[in-house]
OpenMM code with the backbone's topology and positions (N, CA, C; nanometers):
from openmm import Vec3, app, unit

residues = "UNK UNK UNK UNK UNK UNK UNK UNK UNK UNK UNK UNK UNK UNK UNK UNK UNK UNK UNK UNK UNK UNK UNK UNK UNK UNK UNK UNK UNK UNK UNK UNK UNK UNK UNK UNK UNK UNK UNK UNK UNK UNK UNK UNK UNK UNK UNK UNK UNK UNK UNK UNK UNK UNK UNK UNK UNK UNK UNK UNK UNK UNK UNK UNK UNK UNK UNK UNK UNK UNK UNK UNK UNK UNK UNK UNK UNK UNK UNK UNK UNK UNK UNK UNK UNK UNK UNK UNK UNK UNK UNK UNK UNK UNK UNK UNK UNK UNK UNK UNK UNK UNK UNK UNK UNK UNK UNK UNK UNK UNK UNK UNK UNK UNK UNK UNK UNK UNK UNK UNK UNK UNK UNK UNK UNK UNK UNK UNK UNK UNK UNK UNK UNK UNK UNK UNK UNK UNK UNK UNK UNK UNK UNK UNK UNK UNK UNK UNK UNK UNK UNK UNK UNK UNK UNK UNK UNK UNK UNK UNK UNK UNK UNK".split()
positions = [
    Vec3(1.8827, -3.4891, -2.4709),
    Vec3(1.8974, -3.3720, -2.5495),
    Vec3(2.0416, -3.3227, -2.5551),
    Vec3(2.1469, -3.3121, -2.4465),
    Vec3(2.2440, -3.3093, -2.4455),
    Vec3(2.3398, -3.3766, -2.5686),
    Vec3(2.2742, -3.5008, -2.5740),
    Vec3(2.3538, -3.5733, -2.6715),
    Vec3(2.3782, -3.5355, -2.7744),
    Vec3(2.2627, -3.4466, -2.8418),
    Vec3(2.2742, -3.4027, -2.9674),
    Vec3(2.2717, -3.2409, -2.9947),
    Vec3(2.3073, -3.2134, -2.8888),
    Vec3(2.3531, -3.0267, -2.9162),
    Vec3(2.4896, -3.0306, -2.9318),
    Vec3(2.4908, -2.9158, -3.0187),
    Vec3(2.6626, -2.9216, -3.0632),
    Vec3(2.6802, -2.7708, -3.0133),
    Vec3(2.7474, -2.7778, -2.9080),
    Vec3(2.8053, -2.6820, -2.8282),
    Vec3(2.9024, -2.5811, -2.8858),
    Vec3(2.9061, -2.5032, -2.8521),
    Vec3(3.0470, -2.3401, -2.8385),
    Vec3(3.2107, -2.4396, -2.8237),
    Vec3(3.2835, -2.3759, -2.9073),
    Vec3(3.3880, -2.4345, -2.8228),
    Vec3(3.4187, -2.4092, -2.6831),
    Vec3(3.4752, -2.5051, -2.6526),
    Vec3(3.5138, -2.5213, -2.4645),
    Vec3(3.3575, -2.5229, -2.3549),
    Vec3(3.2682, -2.5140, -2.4638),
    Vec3(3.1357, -2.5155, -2.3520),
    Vec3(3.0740, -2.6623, -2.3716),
    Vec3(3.0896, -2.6820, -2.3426),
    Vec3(3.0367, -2.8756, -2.2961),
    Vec3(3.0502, -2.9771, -2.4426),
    Vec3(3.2243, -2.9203, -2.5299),
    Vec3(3.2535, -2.9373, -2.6047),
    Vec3(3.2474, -3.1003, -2.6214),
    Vec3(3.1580, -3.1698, -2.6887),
    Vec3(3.2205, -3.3370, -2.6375),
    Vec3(3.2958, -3.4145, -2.7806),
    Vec3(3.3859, -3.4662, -2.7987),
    Vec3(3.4269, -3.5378, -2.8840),
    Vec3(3.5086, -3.6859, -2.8231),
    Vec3(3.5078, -3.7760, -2.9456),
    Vec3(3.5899, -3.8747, -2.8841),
    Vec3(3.7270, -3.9192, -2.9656),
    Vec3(3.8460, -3.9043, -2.8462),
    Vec3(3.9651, -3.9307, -2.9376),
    Vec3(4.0009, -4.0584, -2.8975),
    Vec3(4.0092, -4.1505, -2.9450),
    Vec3(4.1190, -4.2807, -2.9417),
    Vec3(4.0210, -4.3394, -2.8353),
    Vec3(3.8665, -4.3882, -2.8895),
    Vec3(3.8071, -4.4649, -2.7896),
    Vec3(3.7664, -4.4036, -2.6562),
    Vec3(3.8392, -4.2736, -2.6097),
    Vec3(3.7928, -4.2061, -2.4963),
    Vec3(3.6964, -4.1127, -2.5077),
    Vec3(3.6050, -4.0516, -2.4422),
    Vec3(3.5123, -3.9328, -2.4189),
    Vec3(3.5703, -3.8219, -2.3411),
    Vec3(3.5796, -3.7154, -2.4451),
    Vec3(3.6286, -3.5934, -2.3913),
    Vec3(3.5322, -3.4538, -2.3828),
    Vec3(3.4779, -3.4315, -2.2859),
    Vec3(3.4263, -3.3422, -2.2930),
    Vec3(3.5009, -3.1556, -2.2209),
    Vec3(3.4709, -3.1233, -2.3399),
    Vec3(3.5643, -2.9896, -2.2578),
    Vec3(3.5013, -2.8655, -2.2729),
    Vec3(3.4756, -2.7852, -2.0910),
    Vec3(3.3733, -2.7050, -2.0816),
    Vec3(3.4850, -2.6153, -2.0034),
    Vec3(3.6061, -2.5941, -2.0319),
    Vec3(3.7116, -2.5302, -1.9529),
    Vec3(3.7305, -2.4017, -2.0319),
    Vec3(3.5898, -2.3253, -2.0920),
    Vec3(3.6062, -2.1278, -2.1261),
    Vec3(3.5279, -2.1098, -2.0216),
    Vec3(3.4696, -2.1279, -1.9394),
    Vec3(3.4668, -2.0822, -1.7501),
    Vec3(3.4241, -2.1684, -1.6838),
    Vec3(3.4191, -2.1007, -1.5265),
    Vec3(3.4158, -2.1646, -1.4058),
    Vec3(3.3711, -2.0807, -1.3206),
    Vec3(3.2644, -2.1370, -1.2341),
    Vec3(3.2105, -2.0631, -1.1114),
    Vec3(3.2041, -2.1801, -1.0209),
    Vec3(3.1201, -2.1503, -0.8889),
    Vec3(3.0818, -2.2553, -0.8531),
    Vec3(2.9205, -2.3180, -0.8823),
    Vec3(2.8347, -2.2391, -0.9430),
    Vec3(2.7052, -2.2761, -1.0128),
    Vec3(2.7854, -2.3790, -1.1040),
    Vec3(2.8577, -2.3263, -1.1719),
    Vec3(2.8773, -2.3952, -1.3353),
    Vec3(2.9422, -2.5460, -1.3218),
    Vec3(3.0285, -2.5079, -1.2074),
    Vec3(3.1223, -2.6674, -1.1299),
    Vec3(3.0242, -2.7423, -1.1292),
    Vec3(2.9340, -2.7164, -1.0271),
    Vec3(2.8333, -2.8179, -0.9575),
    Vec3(2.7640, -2.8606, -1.0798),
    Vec3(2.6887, -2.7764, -1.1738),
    Vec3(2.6028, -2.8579, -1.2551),
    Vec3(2.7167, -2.9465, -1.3726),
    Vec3(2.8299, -2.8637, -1.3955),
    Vec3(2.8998, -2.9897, -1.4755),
    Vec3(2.9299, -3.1147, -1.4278),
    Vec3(2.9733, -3.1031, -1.2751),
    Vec3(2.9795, -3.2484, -1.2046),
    Vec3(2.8637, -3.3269, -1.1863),
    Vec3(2.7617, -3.2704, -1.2088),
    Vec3(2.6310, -3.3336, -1.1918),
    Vec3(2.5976, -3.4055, -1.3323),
    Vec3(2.6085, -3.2940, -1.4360),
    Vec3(2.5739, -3.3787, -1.5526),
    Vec3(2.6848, -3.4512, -1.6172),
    Vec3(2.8118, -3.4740, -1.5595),
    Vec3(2.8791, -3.5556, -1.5760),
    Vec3(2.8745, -3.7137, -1.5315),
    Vec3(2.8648, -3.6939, -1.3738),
    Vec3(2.8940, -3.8099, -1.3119),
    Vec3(2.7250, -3.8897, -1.3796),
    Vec3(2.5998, -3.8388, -1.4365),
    Vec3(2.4485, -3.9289, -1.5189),
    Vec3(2.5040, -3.9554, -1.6242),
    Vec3(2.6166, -3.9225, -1.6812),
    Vec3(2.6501, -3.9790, -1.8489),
    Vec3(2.7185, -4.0636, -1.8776),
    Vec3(2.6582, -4.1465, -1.9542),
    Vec3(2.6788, -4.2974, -1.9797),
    Vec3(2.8611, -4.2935, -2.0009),
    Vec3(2.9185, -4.3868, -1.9102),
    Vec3(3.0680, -4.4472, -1.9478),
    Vec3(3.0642, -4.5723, -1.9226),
    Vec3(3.1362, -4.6273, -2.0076),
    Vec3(3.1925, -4.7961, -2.0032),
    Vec3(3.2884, -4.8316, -1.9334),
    Vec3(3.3910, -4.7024, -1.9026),
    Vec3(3.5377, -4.6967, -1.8128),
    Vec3(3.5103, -4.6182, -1.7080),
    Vec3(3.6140, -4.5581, -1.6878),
    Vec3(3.6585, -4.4512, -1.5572),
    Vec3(3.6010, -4.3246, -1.5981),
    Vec3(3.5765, -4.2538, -1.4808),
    Vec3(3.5203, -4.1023, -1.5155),
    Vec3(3.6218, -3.9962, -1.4402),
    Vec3(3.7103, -3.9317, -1.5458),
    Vec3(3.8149, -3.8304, -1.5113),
    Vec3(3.8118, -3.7009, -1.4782),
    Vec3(3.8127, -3.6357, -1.3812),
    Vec3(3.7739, -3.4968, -1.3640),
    Vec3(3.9264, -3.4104, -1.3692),
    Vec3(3.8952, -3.3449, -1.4566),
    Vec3(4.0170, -3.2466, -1.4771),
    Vec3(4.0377, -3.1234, -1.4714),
    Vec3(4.0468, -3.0468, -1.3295),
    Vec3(4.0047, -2.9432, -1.3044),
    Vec3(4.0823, -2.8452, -1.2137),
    Vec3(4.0579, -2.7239, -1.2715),
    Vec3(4.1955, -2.5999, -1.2200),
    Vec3(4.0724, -2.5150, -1.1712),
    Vec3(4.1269, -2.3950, -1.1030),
    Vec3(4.0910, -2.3026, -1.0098),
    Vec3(3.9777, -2.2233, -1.0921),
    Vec3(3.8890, -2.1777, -1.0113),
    Vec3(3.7665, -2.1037, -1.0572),
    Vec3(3.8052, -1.9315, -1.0286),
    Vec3(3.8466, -1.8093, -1.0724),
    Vec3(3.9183, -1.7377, -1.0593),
    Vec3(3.7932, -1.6096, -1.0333),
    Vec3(3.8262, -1.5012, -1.0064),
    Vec3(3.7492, -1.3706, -1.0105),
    Vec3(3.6122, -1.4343, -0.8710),
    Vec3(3.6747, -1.5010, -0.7791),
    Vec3(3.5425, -1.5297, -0.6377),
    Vec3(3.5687, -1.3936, -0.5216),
    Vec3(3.6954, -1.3227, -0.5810),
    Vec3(3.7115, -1.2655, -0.4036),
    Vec3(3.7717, -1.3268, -0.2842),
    Vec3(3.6835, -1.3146, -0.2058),
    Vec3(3.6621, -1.3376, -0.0474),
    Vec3(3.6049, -1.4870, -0.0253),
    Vec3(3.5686, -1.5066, -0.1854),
    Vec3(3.4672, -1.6690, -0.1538),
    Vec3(3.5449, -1.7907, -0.1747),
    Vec3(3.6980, -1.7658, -0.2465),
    Vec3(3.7474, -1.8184, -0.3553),
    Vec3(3.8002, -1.9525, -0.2514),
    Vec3(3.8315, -1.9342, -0.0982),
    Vec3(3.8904, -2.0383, -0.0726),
    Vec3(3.7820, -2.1034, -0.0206),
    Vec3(3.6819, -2.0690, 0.0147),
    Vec3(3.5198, -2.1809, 0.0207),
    Vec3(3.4664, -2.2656, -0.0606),
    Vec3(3.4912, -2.1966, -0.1644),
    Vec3(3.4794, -2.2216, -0.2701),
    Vec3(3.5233, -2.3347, -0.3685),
    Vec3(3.6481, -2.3476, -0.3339),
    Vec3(3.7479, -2.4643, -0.3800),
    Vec3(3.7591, -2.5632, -0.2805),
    Vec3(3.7030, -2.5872, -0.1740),
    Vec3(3.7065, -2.6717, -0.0837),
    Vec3(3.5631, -2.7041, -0.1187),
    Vec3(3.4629, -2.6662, -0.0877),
    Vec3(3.3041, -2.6612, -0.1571),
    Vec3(3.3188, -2.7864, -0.2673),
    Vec3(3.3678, -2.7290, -0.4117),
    Vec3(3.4044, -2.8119, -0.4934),
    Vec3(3.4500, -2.9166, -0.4713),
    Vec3(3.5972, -2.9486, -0.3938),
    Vec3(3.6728, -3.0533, -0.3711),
    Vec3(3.5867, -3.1448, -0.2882),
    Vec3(3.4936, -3.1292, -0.2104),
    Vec3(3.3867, -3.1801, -0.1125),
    Vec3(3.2706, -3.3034, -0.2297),
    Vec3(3.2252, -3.1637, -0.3290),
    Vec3(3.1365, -3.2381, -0.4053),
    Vec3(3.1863, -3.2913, -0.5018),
    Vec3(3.3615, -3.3005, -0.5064),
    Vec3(3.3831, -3.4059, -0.6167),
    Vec3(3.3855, -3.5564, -0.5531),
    Vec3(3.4310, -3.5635, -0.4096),
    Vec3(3.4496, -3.6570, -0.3136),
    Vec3(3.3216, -3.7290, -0.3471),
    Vec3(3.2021, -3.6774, -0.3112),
    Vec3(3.0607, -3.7198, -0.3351),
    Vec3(3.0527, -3.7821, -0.4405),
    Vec3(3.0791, -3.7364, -0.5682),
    Vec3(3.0703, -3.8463, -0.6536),
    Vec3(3.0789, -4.0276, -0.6752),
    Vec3(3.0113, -4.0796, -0.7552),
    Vec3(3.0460, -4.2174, -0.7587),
    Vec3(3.1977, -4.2575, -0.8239),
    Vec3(3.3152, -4.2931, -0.7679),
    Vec3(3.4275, -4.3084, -0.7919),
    Vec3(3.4636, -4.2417, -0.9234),
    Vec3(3.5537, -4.0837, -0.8611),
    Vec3(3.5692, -4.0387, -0.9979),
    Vec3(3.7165, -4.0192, -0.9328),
    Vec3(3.7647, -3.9912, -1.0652),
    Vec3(3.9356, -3.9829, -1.0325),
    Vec3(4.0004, -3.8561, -1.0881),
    Vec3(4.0505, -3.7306, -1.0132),
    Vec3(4.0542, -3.6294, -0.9910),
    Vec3(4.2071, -3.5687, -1.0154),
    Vec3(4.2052, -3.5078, -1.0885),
    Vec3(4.3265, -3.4670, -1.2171),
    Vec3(4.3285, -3.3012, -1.1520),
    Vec3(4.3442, -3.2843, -1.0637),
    Vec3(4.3577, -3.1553, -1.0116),
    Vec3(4.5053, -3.0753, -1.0926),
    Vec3(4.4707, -2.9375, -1.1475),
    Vec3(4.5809, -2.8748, -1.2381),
    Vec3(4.6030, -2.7314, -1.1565),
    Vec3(4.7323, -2.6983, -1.0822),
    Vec3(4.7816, -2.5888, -1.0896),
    Vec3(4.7492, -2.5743, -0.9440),
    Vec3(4.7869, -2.4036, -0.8672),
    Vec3(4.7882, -2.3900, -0.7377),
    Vec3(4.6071, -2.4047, -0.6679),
    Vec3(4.5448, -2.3538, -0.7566),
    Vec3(4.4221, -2.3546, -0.7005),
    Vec3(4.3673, -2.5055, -0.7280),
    Vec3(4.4247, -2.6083, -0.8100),
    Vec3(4.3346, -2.7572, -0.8189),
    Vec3(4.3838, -2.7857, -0.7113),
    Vec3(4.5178, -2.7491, -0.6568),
    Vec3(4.5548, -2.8317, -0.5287),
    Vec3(4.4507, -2.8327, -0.4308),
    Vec3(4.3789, -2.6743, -0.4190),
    Vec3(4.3101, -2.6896, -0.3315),
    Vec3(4.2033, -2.7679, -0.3115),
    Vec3(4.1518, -2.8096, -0.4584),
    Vec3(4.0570, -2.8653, -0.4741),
    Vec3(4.0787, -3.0160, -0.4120),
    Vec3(4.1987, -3.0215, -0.4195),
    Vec3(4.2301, -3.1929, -0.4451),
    Vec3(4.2198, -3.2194, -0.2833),
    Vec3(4.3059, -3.1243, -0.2688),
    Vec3(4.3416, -3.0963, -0.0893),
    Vec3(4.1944, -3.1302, 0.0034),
    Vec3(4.0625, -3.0843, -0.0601),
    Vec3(3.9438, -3.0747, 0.0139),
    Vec3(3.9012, -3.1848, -0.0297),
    Vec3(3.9035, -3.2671, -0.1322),
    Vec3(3.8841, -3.3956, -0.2076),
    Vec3(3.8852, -3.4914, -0.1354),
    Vec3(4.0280, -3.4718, -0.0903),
    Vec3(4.0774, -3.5488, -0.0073),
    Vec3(4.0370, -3.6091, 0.1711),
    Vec3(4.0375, -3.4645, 0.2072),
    Vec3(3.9601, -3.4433, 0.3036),
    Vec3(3.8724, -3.5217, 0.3259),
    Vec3(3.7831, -3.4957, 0.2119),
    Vec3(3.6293, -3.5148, 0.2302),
    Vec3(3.5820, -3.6902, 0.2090),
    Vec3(3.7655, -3.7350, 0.1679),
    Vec3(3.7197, -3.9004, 0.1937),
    Vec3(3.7565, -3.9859, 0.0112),
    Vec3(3.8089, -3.8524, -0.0418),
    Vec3(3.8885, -3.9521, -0.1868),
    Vec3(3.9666, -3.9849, -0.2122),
    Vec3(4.0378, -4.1213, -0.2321),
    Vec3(4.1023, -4.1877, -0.1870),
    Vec3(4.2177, -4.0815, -0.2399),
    Vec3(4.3292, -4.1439, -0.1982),
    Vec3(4.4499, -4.0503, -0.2597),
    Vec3(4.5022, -4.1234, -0.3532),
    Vec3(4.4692, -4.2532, -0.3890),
    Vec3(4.5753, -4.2951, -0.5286),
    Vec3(4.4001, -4.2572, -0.6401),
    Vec3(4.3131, -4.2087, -0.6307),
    Vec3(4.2109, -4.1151, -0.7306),
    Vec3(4.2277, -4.0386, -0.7210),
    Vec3(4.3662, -3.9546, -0.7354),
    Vec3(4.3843, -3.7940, -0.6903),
    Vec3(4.5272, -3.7569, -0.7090),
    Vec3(4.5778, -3.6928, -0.8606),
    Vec3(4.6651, -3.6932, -0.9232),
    Vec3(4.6432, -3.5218, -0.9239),
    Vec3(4.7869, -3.4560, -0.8486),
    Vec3(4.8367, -3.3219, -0.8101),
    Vec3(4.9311, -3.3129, -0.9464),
    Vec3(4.8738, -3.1908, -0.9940),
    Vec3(4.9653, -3.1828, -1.1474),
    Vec3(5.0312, -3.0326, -1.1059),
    Vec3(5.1346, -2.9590, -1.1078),
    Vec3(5.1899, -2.8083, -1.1095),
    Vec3(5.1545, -2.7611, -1.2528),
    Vec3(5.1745, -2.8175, -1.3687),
    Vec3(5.1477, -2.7715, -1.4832),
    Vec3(5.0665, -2.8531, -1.5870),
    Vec3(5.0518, -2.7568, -1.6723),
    Vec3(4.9459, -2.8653, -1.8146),
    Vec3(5.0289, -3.0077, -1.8967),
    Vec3(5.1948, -2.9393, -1.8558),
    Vec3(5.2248, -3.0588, -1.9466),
    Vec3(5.2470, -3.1854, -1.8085),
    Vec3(5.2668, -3.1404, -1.7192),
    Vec3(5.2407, -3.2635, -1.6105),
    Vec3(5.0809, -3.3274, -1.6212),
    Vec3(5.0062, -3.2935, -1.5919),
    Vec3(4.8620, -3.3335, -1.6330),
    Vec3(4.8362, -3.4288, -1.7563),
    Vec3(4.9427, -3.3478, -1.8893),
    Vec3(4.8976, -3.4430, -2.0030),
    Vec3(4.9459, -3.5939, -2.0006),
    Vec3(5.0626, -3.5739, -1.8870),
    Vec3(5.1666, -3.7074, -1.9048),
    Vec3(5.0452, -3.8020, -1.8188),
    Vec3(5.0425, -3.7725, -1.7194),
    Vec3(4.9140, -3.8110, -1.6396),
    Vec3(4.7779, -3.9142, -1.7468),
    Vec3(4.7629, -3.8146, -1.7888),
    Vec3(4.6488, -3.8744, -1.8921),
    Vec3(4.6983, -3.9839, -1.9825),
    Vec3(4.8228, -3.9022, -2.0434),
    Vec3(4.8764, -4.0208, -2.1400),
    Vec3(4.9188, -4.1288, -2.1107),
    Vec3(4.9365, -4.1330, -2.0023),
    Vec3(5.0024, -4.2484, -1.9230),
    Vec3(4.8924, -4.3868, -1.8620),
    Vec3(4.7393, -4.3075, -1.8150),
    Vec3(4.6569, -4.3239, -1.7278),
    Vec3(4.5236, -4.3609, -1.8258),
    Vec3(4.4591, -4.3091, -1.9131),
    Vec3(4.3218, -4.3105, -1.9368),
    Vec3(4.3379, -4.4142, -2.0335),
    Vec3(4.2279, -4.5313, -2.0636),
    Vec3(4.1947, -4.5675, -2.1316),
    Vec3(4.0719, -4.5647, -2.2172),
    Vec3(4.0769, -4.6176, -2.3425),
    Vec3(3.9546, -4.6921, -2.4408),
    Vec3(3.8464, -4.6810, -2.3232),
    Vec3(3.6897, -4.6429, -2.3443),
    Vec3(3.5899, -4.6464, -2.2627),
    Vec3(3.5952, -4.5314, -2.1573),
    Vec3(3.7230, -4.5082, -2.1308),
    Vec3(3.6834, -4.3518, -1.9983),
    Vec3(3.6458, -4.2485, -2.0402),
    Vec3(3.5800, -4.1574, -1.9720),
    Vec3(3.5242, -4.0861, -2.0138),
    Vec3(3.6759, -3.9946, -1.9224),
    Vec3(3.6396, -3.8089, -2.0007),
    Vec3(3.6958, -3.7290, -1.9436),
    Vec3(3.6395, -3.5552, -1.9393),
    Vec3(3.6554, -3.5253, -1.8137),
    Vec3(3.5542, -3.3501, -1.7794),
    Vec3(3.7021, -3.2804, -1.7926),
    Vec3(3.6776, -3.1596, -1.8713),
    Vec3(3.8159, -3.0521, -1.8771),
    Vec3(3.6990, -2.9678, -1.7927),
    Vec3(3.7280, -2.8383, -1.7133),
    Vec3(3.6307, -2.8102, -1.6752),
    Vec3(3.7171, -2.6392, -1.5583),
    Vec3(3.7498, -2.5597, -1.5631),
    Vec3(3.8026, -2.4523, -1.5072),
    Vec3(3.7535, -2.2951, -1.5492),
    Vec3(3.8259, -2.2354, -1.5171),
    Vec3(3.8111, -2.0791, -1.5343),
    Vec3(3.8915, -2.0554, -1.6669),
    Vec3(3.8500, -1.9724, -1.7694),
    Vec3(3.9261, -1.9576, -1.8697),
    Vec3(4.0918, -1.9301, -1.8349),
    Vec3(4.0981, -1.8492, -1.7260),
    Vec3(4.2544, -1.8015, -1.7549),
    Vec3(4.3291, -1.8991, -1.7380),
    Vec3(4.2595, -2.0152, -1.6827),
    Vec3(4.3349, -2.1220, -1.6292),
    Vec3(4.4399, -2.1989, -1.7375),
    Vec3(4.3685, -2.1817, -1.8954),
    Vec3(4.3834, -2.1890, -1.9918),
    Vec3(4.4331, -2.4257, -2.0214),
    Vec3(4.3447, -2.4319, -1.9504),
    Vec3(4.3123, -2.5829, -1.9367),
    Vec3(4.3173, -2.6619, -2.0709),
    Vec3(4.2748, -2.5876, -2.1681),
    Vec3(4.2604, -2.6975, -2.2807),
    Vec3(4.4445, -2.7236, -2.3552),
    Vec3(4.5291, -2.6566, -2.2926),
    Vec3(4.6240, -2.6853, -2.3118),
    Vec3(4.6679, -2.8222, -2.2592),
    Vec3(4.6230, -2.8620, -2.1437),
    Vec3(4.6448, -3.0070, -2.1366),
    Vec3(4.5866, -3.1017, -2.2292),
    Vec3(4.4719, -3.0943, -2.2911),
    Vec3(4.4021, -3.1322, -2.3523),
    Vec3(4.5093, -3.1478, -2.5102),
    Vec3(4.5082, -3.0268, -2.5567),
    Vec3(4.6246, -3.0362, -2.6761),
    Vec3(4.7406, -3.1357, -2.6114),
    Vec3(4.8131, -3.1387, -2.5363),
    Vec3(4.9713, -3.1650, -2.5026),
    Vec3(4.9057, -3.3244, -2.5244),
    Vec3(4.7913, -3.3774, -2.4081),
    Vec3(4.7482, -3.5371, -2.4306),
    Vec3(4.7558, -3.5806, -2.5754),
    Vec3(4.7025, -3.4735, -2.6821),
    Vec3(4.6569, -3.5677, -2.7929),
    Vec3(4.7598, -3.5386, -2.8421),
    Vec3(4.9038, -3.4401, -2.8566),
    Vec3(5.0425, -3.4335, -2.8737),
    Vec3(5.1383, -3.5709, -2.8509),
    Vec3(5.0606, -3.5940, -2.7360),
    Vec3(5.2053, -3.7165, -2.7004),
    Vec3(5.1172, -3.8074, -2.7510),
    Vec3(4.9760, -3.8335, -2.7651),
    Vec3(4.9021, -4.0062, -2.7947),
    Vec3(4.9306, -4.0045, -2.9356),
    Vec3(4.9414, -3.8985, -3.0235),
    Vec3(5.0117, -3.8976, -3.1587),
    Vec3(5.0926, -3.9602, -3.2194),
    Vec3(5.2038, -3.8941, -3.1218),
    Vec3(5.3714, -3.9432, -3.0850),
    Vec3(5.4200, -4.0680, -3.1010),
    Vec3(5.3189, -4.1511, -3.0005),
    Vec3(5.3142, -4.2432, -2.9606),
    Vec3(5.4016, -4.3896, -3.0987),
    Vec3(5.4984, -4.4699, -3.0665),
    Vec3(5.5046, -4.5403, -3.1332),
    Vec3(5.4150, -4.5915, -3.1963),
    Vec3(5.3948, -4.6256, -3.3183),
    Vec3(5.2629, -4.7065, -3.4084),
    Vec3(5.2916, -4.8449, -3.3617),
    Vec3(5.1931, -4.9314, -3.2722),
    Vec3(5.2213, -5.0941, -3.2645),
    Vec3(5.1761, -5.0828, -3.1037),
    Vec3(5.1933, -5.0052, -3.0248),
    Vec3(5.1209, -4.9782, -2.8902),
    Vec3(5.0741, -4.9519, -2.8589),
    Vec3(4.9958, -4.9532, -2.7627),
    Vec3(4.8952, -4.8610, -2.6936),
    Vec3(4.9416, -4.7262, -2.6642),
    Vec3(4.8405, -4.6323, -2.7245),
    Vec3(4.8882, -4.4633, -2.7377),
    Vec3(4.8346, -4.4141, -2.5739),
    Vec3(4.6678, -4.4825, -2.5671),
    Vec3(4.6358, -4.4313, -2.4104),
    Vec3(4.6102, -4.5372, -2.2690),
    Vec3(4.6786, -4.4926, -2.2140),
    Vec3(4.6992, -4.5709, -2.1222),
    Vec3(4.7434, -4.6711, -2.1136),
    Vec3(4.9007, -4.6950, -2.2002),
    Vec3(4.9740, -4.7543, -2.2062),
    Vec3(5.0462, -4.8182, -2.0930),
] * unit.nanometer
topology = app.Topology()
chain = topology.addChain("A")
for resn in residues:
    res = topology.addResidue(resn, chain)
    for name in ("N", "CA", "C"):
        topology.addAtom(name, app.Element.getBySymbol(name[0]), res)
């Protein structure tokens, strides 16, 4: 059923650019909303790699650093996903990721959106799939724009992703 609902923007937005699967659910973030996006991410059909691209869950309080370790724990759990952590709070995520046993070359520390996009542009291919997935203020889909900015760019005659 998923397959064929056509979502809100940024709410489990899915399109495909240049052979890849992009799904982008980054207008919020809790930790309910994390868990079930990582859940119904890691059951959906990919032919490639499965990319998690994910910044801080904002407005927790007192919970916020449990919280991001929590997350970083159950991204570890996943079946080999490779973890695009964006900004001070993905660190944390990545940081607990890590921890929790993911490898560190699946675990790309970005400071900003346009670091992240180079990341992608550099990294994803034809067949991978990809989760945008944060707190709105995080304002995430800007990596998302900057990726399909530079795969644009891209000389005509090469490979645009994951060159």
């Amino acid at each position: 059923g998923l397959e064929s609902c056509r979502a809100q923007p940024m709410r489990w937005q899915s399109e495909e650019f240049e052979g890849v699967r992009i799904i982008n659910d980054a207008y919020n973030a809790n930790p309910v909303s994390m868990a079930a996006a990582l859940k119904t991410f890691a059951f959906s059909a990919c032919a490639g790699r499965k990319w998690l691209v994910l910044a801080g869950m904002h407005e927790l309080g007192a919970l916020a650093d449990a919280a991001h370790a929590e997350l970083g724990a159950a991204v570890a759990r996943l079946p080999r996903p490779i973890l695009l952590a964006v900004g001070p709070l993905g660190s944390k995520i990545a940081d607990a990721a890590e921890k929790a046993g993911l490898a560190g070359n699946d675990i790309y520390r970005c400071s900003d959106h346009r670091a992240a996009a180079a990341v992608l542009a550099g990294s994803v291919r034809a067949g991978d799939a990809v989760l945008f997935k944060a707190s709105r203020c995080e304002r995430l889909e800007k990596v998302l724009e900057a990726w399909k900015a530079a795969a644009r760019a891209a000389p005509s005659g090469r490979a645009r992703i994951g060159h």
